[in-house]
C-alpha positions in Angstrom: 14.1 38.6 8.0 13.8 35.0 7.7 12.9 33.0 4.4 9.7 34.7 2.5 8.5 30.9 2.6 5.9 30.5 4.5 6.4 27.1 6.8 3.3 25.4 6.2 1.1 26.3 2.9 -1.0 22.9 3.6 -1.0 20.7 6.4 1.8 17.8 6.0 2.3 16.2 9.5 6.3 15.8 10.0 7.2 14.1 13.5 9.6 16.3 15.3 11.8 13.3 16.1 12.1 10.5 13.8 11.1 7.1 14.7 14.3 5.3 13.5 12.9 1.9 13.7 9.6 2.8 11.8 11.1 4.7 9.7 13.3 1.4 8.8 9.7 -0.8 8.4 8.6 1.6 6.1 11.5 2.2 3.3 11.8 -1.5 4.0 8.4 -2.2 2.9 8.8 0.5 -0.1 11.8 -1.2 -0.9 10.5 -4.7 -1.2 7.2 -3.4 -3.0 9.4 -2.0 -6.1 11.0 -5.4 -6.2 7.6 -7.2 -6.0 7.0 -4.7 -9.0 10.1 -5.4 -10.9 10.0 -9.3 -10.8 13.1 -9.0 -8.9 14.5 -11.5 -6.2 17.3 -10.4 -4.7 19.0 -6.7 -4.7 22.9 -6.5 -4.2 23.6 -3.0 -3.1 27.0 -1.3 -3.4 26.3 2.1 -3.7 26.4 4.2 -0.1 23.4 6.0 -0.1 21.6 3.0 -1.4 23.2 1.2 1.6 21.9 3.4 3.6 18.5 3.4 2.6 17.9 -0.6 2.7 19.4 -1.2 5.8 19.8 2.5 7.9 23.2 1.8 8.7 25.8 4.8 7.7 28.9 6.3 8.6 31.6 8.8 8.2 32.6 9.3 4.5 35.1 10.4 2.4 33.1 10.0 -0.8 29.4 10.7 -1.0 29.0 7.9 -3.4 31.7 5.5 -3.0 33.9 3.7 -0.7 36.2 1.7 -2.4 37.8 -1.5 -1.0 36.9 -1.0 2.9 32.7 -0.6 1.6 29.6 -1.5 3.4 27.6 -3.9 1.3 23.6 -4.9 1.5 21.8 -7.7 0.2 18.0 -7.8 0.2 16.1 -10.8 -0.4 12.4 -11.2 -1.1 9.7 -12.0 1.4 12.7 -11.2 4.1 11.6 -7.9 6.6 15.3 -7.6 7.4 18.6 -6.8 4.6 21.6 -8.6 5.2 24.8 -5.5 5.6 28.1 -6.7 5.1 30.5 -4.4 7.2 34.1 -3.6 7.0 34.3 -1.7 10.2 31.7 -0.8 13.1 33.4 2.3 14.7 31.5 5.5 13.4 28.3 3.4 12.1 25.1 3.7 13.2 22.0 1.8 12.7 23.4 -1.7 12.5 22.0 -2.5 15.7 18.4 -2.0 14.7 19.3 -5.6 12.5 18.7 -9.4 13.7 22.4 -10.3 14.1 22.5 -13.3 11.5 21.6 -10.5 9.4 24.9 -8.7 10.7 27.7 -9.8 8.6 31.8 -9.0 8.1 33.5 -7.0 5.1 33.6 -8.3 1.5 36.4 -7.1 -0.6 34.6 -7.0 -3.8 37.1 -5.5 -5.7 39.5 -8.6 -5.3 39.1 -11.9 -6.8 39.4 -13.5 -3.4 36.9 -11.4 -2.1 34.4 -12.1 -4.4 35.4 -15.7 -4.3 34.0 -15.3 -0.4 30.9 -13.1 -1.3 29.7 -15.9 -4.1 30.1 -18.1 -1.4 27.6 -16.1 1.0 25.3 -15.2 -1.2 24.7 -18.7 -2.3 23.5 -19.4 1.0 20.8 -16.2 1.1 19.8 -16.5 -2.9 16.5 -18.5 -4.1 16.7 -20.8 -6.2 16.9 -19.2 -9.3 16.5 -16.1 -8.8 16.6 -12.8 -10.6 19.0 -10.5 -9.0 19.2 -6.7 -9.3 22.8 -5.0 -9.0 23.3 -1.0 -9.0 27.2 -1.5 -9.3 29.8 -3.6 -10.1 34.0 -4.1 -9.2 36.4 -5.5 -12.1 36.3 -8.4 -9.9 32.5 -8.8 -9.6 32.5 -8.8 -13.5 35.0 -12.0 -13.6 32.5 -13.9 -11.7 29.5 -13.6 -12.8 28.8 -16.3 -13.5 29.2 -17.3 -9.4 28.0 -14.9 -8.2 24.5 -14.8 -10.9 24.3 -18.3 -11.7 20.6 -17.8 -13.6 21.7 -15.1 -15.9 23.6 -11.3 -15.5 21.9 -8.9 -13.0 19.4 -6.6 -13.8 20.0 -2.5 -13.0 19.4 -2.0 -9.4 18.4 1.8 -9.9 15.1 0.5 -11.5 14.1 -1.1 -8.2 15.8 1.8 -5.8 14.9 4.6 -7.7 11.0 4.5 -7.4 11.0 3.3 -4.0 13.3 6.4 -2.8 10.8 9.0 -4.6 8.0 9.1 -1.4 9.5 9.7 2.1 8.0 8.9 4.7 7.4 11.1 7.7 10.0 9.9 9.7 12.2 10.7 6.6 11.1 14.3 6.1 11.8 14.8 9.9 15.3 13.4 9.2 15.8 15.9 6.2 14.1 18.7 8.1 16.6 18.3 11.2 19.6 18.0 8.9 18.4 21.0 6.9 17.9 23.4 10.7 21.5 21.8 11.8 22.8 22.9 8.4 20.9 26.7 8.8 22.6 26.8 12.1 26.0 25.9 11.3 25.8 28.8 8.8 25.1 31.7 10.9 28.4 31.8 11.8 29.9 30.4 8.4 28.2 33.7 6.6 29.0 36.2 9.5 32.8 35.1 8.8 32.5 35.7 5.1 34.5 38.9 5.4 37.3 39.8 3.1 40.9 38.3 3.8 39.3 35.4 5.3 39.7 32.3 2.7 37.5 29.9 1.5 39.1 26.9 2.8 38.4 28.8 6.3 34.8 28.8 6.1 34.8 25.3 4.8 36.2 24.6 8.0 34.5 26.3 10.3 31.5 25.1 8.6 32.0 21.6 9.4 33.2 21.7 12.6 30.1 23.5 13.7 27.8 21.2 11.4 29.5 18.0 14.0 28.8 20.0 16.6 25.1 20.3 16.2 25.0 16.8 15.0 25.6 16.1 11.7 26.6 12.4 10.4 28.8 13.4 7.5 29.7 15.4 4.8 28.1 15.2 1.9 30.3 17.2 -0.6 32.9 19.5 -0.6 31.7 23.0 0.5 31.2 26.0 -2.3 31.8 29.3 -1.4 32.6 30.2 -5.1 33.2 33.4 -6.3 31.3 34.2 -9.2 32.7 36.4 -12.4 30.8 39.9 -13.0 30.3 38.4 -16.7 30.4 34.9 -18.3 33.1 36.0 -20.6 35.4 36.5 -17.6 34.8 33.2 -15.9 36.2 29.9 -16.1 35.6 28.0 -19.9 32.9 25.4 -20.4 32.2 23.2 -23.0 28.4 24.5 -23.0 29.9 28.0 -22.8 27.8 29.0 -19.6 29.0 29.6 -16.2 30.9 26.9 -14.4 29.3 25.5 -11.2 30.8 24.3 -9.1 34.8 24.9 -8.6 36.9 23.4 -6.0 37.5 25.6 -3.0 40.5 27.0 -2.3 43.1 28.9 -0.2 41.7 32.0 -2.4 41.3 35.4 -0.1 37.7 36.5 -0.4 37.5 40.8 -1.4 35.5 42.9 -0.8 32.8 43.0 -3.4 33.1 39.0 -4.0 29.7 37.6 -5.1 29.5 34.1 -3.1 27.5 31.1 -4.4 27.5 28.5 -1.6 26.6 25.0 -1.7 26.7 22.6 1.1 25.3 19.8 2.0 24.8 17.2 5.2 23.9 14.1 6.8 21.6 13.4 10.0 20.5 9.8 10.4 21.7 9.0 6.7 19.6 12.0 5.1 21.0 14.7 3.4 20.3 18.9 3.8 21.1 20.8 0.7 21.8 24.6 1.4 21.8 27.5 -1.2 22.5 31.3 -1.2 23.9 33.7 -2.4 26.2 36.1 -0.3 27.8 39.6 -1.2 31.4 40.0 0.6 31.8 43.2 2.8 29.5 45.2 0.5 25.9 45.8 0.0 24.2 45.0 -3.4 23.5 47.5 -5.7 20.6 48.3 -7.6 20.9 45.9 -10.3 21.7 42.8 -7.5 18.6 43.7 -5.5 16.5 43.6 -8.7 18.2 39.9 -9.7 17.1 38.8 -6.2 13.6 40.0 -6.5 13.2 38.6 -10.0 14.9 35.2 -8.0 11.8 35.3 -5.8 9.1 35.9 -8.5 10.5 33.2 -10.3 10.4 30.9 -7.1 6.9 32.1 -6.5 5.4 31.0 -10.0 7.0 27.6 -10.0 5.5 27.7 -6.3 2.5 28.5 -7.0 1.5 25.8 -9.5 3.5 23.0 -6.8 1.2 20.3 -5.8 0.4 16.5 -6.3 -0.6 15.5 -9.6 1.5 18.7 -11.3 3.6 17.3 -13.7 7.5 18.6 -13.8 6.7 20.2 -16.8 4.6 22.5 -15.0 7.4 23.5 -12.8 9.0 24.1 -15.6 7.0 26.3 -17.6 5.9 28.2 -14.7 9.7 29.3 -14.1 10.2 29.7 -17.8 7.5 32.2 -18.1 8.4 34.2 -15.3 12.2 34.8 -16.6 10.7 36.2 -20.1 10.4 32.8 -21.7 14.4 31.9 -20.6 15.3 28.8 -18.7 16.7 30.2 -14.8 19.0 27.3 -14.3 22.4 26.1 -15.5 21.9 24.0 -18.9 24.3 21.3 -16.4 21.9 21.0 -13.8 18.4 21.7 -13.3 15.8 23.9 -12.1 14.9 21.3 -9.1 15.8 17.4 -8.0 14.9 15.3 -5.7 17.1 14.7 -2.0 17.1 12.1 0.6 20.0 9.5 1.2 21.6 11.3 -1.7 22.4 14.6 -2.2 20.6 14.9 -5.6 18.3 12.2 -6.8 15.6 11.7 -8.8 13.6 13.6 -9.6 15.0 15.7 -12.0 13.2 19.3 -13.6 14.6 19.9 -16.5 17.4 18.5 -17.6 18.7 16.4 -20.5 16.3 13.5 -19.8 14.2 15.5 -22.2 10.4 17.0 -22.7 8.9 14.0 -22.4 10.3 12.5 -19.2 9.0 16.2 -17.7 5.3 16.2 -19.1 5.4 12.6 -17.6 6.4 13.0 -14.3 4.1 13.4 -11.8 4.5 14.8 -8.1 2.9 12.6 -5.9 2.2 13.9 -2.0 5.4 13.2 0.5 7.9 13.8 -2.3 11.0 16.3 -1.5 12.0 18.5 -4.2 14.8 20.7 -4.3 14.2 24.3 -6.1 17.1 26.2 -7.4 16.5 28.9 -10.1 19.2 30.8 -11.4 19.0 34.5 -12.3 22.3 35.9 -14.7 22.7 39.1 -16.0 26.2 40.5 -17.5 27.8 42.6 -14.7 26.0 41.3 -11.4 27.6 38.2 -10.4 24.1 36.6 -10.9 21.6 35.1 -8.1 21.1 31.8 -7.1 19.3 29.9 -3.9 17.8 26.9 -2.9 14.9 25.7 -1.2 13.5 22.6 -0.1 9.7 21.7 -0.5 7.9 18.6 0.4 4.9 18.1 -1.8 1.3 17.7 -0.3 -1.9 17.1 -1.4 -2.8 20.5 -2.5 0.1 22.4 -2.3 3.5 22.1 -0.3 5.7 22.7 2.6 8.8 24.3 3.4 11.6 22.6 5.4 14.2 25.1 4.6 14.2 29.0 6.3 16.9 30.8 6.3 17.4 34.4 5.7 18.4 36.1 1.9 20.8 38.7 3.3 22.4 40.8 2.5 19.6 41.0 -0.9 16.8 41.7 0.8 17.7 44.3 3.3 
């Protein structure tokens, strides 16, 4: 039995193969329109998955976020259809090619003086006259020369430009997602048939990947969960919020029978990120109880479902999972009952979370935007239930891009 989603609850057209350099013309017209917005000039980018959006360059990582000292760099400048990438290596890297090669640069070693020293120097030669430059990070060494590097003032927050162009995909986007989210499904066929007890964790994490390059995948996007969940919070590991600790570090731990699994894993094709979620019962079948924390999963997933469209407000989502879970929040009080995915793992937006009431009644879904769902379902005893989906929003309703089954629950 496959997912109970149904593929297509309104029509969203997703190319089956992405158009890599349309795809590029696009963000990069998204991109420049929230800098347009922002009064901003120039955008120095440091952050990977922000790399990767601006110019569709990315490569092999050992950090989903960072790379420090050996890091690719992008600089966009106004009125320019192309970014400038600064790279410290080209094997493993895809997607530089699609740039002009004046736009094609070697590495900057922003976290030494010299380094920096060199950078200032290049961006002197791409930055308007006085312009107002956006930054989403900066090294110890960046800090020291400011005033090089941003001679008309400091550097505004970069996020406030990237952020609101990353929220729509475009269709070549969602295609990217979509294929990363079916290599992902695939890689796990295997991954959940070897979940049997004596195997260890470490073991699936490896077969997981190896399969997941197989198929296709760019990179790894974090560490894989297979994490064996306590039969009560009281027994699990201690939190400062006192609820359940997701996630832990996996480990040369034997699975047993009986083990309740929650796995998380996440990877890349063409820079875009899949983000898988179940739940998985080691060598035993649930009981009475599980099944029921599954179903009540589902109807909880229905409800927020159900009132999913554009111009619902994250609020909505919010309530609508609230009230079917007998007025209780079904998420951790860490993380959230959905967020946003594309170059990054987790981005905005966020569903309820500490950004607070009003940042959900204001928030409104807009058609093309990809939301993760992941409710959580705890009861004392159980090992609880948690799975994730992923929806992209339409005009009056949504579509799945994740299916894959809920074994052994609903059996």
């Amino acid at each position: 039995m496959t997912s109970f989603l149904s593929p297509g609850l309104a029509s969203f057209e997703i190319p089956d193969v992405p158009d890599r350099a349309r795809m590029r013309r696009d963000t990069g017209a998204r991109l420049r329109a929230s800098m347009a917005a922002q009064g901003i000039d120039m955008l120095v980018l440091l952050n990977n998955s922000n790399v990767a959006y601006a110019t569709g360059a990315n490569w092999p990582l050992g950090d989903a976020g960072l790379a420090h000292v050996e890091r690719p760099v992008a600089v966009v400048v106004a009125g320019d259809p192309w970014p400038h990438l600064f790279l410290p290596f080209r094997e493993g890297t895809a997607g530089e090619s699609a740039l002009p090669a004046d736009h094609v640069h070697g590495p900057v070693y922003l976290e030494f003086d010299e380094g920096v020293k060199l950078f200032a120097r290049q961006l002197a030669e791409l930055r308007p006259t006085g312009a107002t430059i956006a930054v989403d990070e900066c090294t110890g060494a960046m800090l020291r020369a400011q005033s090089e590097l941003f001679p008309a003032g400091p550097p505004v927050d970069a996020s406030t430009v990237v952020g609101p162009a990353k929220l729509i995909k475009t269709p070549d986007e969602i295609s990217c997602i979509r294929t990363a989210c079916r290599i992902t499904e695939q890689a796990i066929v295997d991954v959940q048939a070897a979940a049997v007890p004596g195997r260890r964790q470490i073991d699936l994490s490896a077969q997981f990947i190896r399969r997941a390059f197989e198929l296709g995948a760019g990179a790894t996007m974090l560490d894989a969960i297979w994490q064996v969940m306590p039969e009560t919070k009281a027994a699990g590991v201690w939190t400062t919020h006192g609820d359940l600790a997701l996630p832990l570090l996996t480990t040369e731990r034997e699975l047993a029978a009986g083990d309740v699994l929650w796995t998380d894993v996440s990877i890349t094709y063409g820079g875009y990120c899949s983000d898988f979620g179940r739940t998985w019962l080691v060598g035993d079948t649930p009981n009475a109880r599980q099944r029921s924390q599954f179903r009540r999963w589902r109807d909880i997933l229905t409800a927020v479902l159900d009132v999913t469209k554009a111009g619902a407000t994250a609020a909505d989502l919010a309530r609508a999972a609230i009230a079917a879970n007998d007025g209780n929040k079904p998420w951790l009080p860490h993380f959230y009952l959905g967020h946003g995915i594309g170059v990054s793992a987790a981005e905005m937006p966020m569903i309820g979370t500490d950004l607070g009431a009003d940042y959900d009644e204001n928030f409104v879904f807009e058609p093309g935007m990809v939301l993760v769902l992941e409710p959580v379902v705890w009861e004392d005893g159980t090992g609880g239930y948690r799975s994730e989906e992923i929806i992209v929003i339409t005009e009056d309703g949504w579509t799945a891009l994740t299916d894959y089954p809920y074994a052994p629950y609903e059996n």
